[in-house]
Biopython code that builds the backbone (N, CA, C, O; Angstrom):
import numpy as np
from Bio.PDB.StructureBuilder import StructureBuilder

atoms = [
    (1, "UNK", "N", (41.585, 9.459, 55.960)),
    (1, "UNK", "CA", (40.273, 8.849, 55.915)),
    (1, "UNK", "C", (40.029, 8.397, 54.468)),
    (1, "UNK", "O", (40.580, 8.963, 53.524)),
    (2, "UNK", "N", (39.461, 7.698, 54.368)),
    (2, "UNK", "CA", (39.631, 6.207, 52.656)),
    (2, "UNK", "C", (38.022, 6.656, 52.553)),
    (2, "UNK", "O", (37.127, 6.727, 53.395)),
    (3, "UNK", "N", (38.082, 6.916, 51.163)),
    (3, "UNK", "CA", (36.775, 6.959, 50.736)),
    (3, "UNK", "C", (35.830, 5.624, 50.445)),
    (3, "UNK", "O", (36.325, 4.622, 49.930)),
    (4, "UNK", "N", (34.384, 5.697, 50.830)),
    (4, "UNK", "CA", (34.077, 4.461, 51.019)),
    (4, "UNK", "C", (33.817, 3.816, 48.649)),
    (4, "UNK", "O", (33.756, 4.455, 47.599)),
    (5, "UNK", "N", (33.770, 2.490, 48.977)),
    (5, "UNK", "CA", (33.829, 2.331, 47.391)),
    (5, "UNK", "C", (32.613, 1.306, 46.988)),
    (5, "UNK", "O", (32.312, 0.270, 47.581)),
    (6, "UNK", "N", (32.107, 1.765, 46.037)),
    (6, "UNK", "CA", (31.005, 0.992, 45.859)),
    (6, "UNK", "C", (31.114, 0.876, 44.597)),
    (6, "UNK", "O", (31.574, 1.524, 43.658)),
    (7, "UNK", "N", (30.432, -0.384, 44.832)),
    (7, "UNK", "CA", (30.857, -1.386, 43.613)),
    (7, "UNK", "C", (30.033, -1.697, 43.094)),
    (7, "UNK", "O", (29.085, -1.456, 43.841)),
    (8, "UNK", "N", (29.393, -2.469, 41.499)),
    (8, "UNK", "CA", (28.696, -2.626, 40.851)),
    (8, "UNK", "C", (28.020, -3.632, 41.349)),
    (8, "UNK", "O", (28.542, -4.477, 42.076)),
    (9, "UNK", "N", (26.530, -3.638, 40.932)),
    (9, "UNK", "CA", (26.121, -4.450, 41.503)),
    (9, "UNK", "C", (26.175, -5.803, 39.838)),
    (9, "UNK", "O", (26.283, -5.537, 38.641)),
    (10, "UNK", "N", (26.047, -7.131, 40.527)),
    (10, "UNK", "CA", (26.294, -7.953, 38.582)),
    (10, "UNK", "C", (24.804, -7.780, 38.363)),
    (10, "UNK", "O", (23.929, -7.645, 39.219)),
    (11, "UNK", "N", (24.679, -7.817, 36.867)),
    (11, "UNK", "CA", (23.775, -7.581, 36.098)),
    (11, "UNK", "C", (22.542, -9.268, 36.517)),
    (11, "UNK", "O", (22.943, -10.429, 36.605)),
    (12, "UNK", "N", (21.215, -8.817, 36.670)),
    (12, "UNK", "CA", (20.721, -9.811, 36.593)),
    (12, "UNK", "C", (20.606, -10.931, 35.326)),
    (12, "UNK", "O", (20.535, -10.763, 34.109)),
    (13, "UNK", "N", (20.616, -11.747, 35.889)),
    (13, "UNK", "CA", (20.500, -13.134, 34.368)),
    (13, "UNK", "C", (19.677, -13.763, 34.158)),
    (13, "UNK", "O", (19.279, -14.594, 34.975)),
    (14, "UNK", "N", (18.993, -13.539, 32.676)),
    (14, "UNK", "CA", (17.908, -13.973, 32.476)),
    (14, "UNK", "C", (17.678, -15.162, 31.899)),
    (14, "UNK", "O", (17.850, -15.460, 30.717)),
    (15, "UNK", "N", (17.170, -16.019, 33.027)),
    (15, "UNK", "CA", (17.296, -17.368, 32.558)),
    (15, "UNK", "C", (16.233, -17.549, 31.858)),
    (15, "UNK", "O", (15.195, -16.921, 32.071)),
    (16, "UNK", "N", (16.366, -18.427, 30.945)),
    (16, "UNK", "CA", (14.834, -19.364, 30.247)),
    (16, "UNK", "C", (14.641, -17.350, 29.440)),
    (16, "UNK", "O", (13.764, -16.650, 29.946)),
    (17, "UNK", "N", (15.275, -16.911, 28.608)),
    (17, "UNK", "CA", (15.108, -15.828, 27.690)),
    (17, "UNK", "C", (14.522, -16.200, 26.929)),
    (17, "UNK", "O", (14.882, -17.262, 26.420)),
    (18, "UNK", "N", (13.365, -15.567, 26.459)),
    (18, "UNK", "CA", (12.029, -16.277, 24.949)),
    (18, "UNK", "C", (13.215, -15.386, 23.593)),
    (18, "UNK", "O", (13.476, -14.188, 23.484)),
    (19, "UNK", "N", (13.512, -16.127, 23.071)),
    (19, "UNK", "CA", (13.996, -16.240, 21.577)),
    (19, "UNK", "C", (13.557, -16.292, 20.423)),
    (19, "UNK", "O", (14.061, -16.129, 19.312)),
    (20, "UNK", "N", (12.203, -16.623, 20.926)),
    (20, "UNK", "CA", (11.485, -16.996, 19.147)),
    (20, "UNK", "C", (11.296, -15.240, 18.823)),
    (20, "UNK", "O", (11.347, -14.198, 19.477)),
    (21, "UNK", "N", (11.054, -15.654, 17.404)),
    (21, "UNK", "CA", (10.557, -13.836, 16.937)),
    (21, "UNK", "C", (8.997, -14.154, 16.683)),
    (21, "UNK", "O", (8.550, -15.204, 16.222)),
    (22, "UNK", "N", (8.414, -13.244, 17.003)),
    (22, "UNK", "CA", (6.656, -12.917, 16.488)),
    (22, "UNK", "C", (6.320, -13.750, 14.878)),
    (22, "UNK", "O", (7.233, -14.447, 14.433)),
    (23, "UNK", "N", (5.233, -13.659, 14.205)),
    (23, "UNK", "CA", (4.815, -14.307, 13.579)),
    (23, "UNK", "C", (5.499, -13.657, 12.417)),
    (23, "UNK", "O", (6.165, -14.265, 11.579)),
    (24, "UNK", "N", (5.224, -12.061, 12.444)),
    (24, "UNK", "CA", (5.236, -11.294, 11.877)),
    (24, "UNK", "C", (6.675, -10.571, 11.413)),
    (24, "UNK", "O", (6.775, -9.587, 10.680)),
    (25, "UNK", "N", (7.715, -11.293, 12.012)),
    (25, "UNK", "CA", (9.294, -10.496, 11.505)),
    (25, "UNK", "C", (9.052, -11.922, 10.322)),
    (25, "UNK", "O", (9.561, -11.599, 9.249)),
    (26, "UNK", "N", (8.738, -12.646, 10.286)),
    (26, "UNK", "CA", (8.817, -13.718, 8.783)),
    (26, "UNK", "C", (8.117, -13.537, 8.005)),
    (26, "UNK", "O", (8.507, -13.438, 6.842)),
    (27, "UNK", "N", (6.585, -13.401, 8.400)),
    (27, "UNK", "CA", (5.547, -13.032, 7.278)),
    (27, "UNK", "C", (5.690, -11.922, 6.624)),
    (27, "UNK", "O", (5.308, -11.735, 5.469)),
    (28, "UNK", "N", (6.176, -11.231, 7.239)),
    (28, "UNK", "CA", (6.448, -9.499, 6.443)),
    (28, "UNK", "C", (7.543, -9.486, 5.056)),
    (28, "UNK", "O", (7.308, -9.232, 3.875)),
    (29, "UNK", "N", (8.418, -9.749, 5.532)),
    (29, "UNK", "CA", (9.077, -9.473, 4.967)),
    (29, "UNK", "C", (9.555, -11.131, 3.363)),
    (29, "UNK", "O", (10.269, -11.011, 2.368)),
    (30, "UNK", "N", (8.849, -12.261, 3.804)),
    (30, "UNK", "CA", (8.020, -13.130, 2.892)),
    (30, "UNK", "C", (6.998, -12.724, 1.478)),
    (30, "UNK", "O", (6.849, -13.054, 0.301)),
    (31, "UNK", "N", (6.389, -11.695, 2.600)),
    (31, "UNK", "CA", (4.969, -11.457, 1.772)),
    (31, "UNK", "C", (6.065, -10.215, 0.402)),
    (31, "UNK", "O", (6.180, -10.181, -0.823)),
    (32, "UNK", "N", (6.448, -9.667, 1.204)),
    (32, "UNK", "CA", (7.133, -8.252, 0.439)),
    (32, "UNK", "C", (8.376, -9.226, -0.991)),
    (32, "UNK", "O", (8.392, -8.927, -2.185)),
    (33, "UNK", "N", (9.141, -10.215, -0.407)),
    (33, "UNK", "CA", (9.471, -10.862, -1.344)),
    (33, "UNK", "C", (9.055, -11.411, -2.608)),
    (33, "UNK", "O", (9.419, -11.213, -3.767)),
    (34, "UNK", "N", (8.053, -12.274, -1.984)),
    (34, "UNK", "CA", (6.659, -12.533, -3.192)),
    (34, "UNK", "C", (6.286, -11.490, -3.613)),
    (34, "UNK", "O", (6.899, -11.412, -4.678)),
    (35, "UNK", "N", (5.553, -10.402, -3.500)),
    (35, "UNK", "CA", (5.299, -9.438, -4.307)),
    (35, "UNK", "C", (6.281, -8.650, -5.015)),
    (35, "UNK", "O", (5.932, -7.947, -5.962)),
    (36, "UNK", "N", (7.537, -8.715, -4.613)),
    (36, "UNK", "CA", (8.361, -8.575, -6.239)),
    (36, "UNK", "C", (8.735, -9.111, -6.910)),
    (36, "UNK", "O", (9.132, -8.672, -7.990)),
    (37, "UNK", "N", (8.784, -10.814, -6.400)),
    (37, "UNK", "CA", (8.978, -11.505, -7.593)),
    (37, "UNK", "C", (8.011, -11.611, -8.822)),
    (37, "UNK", "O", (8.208, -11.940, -9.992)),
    (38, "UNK", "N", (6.702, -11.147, -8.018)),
    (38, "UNK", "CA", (5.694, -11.363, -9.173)),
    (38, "UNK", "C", (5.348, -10.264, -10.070)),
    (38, "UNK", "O", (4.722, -10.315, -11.129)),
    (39, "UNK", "N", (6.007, -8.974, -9.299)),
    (39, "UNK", "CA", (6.324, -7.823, -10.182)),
    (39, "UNK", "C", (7.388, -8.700, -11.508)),
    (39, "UNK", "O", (7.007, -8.971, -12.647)),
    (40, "UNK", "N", (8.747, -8.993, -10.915)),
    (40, "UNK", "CA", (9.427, -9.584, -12.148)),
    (40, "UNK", "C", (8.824, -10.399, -12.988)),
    (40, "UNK", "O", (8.643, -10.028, -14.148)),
    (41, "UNK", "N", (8.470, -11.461, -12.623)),
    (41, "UNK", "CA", (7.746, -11.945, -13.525)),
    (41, "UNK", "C", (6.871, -11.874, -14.420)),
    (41, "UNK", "O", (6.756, -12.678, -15.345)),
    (42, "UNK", "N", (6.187, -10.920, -14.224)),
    (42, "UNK", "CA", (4.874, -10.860, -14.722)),
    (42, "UNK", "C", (4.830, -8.744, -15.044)),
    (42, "UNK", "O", (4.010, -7.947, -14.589)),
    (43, "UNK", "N", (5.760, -8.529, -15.748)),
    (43, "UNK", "CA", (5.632, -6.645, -15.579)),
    (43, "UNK", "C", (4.839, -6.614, -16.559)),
    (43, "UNK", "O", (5.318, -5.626, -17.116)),
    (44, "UNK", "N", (3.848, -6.979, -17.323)),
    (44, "UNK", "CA", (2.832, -6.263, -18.065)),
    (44, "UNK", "C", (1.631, -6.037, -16.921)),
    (44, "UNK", "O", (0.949, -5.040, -17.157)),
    (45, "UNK", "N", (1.279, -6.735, -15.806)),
    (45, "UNK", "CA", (0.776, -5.829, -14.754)),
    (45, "UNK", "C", (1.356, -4.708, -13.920)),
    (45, "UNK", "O", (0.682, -3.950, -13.221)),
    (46, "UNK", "N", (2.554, -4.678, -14.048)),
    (46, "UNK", "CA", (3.698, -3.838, -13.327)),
    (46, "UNK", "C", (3.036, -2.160, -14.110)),
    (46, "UNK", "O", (2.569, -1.151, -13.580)),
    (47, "UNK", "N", (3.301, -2.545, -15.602)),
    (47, "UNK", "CA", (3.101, -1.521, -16.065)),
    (47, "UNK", "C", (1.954, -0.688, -15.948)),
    (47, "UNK", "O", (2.085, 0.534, -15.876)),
    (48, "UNK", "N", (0.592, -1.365, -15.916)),
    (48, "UNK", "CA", (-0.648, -1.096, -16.168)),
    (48, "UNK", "C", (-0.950, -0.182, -15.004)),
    (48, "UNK", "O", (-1.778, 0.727, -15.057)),
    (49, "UNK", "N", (-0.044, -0.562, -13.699)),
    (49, "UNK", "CA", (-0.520, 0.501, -12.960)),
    (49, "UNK", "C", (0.082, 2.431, -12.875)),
    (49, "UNK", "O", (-0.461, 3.414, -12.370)),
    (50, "UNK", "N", (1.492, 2.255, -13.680)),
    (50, "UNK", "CA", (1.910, 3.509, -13.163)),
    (50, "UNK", "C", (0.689, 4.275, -14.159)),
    (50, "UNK", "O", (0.306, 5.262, -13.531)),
    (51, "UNK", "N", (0.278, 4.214, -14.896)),
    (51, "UNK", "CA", (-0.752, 5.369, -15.583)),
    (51, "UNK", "C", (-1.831, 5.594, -14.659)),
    (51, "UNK", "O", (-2.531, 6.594, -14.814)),
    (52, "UNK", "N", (-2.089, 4.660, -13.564)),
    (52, "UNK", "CA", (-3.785, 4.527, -13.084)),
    (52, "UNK", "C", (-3.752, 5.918, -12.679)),
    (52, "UNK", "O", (-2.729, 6.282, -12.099)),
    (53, "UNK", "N", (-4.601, 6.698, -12.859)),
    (53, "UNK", "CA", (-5.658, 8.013, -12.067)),
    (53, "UNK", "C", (-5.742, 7.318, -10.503)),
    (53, "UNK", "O", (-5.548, 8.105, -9.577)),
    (54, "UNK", "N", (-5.935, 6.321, -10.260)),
    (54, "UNK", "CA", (-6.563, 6.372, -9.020)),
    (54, "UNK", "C", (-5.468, 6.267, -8.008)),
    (54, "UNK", "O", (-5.640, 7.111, -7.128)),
    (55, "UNK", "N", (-4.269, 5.443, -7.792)),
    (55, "UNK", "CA", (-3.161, 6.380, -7.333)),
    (55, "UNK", "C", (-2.682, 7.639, -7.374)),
    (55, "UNK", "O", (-1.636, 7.925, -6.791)),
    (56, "UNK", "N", (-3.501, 8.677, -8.174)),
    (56, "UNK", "CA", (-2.810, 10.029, -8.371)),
    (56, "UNK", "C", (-3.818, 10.596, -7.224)),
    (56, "UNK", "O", (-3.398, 11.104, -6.185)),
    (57, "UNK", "N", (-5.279, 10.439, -7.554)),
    (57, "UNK", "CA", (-6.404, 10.525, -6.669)),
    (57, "UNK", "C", (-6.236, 10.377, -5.110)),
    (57, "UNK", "O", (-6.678, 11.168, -4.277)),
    (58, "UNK", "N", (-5.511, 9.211, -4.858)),
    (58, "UNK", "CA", (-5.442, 8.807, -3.582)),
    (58, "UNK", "C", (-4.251, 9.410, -2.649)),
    (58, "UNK", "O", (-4.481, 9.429, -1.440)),
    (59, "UNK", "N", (-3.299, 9.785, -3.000)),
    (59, "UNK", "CA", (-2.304, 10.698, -3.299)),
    (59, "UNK", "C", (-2.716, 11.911, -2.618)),
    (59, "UNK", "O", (-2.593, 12.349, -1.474)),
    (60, "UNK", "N", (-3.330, 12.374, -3.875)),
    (60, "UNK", "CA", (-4.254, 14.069, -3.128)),
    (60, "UNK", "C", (-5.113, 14.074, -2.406)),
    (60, "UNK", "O", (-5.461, 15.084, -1.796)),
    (61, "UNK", "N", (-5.817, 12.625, -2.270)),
    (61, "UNK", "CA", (-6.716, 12.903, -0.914)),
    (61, "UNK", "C", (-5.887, 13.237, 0.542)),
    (61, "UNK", "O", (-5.997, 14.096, 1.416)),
    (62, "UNK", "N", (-4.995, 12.066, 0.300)),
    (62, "UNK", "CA", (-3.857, 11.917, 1.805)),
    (62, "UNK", "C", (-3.302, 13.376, 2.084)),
    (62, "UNK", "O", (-3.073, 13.716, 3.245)),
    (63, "UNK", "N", (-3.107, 14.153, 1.127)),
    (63, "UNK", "CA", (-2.359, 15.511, 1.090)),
    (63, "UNK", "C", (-3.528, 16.512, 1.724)),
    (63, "UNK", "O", (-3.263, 17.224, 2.692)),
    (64, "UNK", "N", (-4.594, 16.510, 1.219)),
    (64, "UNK", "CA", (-5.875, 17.303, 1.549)),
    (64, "UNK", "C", (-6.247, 16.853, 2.993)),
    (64, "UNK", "O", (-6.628, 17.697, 3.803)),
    (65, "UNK", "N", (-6.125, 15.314, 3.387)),
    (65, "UNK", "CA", (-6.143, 15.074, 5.113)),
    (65, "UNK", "C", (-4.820, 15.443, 5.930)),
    (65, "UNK", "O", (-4.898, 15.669, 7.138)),
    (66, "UNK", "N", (-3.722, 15.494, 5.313)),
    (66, "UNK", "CA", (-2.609, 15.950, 6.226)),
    (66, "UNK", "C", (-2.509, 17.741, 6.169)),
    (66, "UNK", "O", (-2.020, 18.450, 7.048)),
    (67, "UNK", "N", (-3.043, 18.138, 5.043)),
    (67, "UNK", "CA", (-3.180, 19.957, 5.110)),
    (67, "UNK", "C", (-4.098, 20.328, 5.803)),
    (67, "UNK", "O", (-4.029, 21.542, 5.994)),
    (68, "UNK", "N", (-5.220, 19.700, 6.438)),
    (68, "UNK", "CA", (-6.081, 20.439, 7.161)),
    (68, "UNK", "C", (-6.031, 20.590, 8.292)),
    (68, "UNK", "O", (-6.872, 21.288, 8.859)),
]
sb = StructureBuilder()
sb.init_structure("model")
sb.init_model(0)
sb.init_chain("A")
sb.init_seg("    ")
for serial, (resi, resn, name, xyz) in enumerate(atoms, 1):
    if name == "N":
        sb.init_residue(resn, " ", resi, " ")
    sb.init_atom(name, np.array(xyz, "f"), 0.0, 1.0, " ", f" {name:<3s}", serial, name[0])
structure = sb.get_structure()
């Protein structure tokens, strides 16, 4: 007695597939470009921020909302 055999079924095909990407896989990673070039360019604002208090501030708030 032959075992019965089953077979794959073919994969459906997706016709007319949307290809474009969202707005947002270009703008992102655009925007993030520009903002380091203008870090290079321009590092006497680059600098001015690592001293700021208010990144250190904002910092420990986020820590004080994730510890509670």
């Amino acid at each position: 007695m032959s075992a019965p055999v089953h077979t794959r079924p073919h994969p459906a095909t997706r016709v007319g597939a949307d290809s474009r990407l969202p707005w947002w896989a270009l703008a992102l990673p655009t925007l993030a470009f520009a903002a380091l070039l203008l870090l290079i360019l321009n590092p006497s604002d680059a600098q001015a921020a690592t001293g700021d208090p208010l990144i250190t501030h904002l910092f420990e708030w986020v820590q004080q909302l994730i510890s509670r």
